[in-house]
C-alpha positions as CSV (number, residue, x, y, z in Angstrom):
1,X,43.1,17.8,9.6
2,X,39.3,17.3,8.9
3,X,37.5,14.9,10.3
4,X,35.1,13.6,8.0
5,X,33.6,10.5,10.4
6,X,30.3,11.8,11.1
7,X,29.9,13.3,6.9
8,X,30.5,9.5,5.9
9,X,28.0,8.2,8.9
10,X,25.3,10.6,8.1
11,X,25.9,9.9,3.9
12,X,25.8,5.8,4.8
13,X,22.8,6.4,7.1
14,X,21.0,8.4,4.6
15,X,20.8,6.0,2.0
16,X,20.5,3.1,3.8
17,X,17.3,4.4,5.8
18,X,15.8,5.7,2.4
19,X,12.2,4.7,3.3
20,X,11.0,2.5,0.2
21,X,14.7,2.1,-0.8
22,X,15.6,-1.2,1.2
23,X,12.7,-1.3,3.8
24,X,9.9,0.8,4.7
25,X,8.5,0.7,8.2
26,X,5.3,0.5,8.5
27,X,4.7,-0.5,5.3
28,X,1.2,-0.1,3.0
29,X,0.3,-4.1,3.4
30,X,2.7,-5.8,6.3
31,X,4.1,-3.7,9.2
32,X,7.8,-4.1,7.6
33,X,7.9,-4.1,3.5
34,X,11.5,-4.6,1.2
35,X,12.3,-2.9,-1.6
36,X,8.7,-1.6,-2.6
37,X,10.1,1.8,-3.7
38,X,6.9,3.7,-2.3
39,X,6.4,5.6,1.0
40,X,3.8,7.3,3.0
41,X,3.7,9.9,5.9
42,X,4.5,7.2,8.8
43,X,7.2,5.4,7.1
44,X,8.9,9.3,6.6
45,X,8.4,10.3,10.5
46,X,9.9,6.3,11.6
47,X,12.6,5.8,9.1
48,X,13.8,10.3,10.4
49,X,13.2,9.2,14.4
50,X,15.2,5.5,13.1
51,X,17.9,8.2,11.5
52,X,18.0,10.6,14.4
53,X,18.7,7.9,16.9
54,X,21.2,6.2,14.8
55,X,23.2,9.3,14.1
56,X,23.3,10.0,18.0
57,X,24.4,6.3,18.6
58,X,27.4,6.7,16.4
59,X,28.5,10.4,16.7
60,X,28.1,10.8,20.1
61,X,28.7,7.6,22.1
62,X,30.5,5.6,19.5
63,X,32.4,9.1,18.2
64,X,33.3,7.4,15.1
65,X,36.2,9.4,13.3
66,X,37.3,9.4,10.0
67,X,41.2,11.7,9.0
68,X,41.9,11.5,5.3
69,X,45.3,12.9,4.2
């Protein structure tokens, strides 16, 4: 059986830390913006360290799993 837990965390993380999508962090004006649909350099590197650390949280201590079938 696949496990396809951490393909659906790493999809739902994805598009929610979309930098300009929902939020951007820091942002051009204010140090958190919503839904300006731009992004810079910073808001790239926080919103991938934001994604990196998430992912870790749920894959490896949470070890969210997901059997279809």
């Amino acid at each position: 059986m696949s496990d396809w837990g951490p393909v659906f965390v790493a999809m739902v993380l994805f598009v929610l830390l979309t930098p300009g999508l929902f939020f951007q962090v820091p942002g051009h004006h204010r140090c958190v913006e919503f839904g300006n649909f731009k992004t810079s350099g910073a808001s790239v590197l926080i919103h991938s360290l934001l994604y990196f650390g998430l992912i870790c949280v749920f894959l490896l201590a949470v070890k969210v799993h997901l059997y279809l079938g």
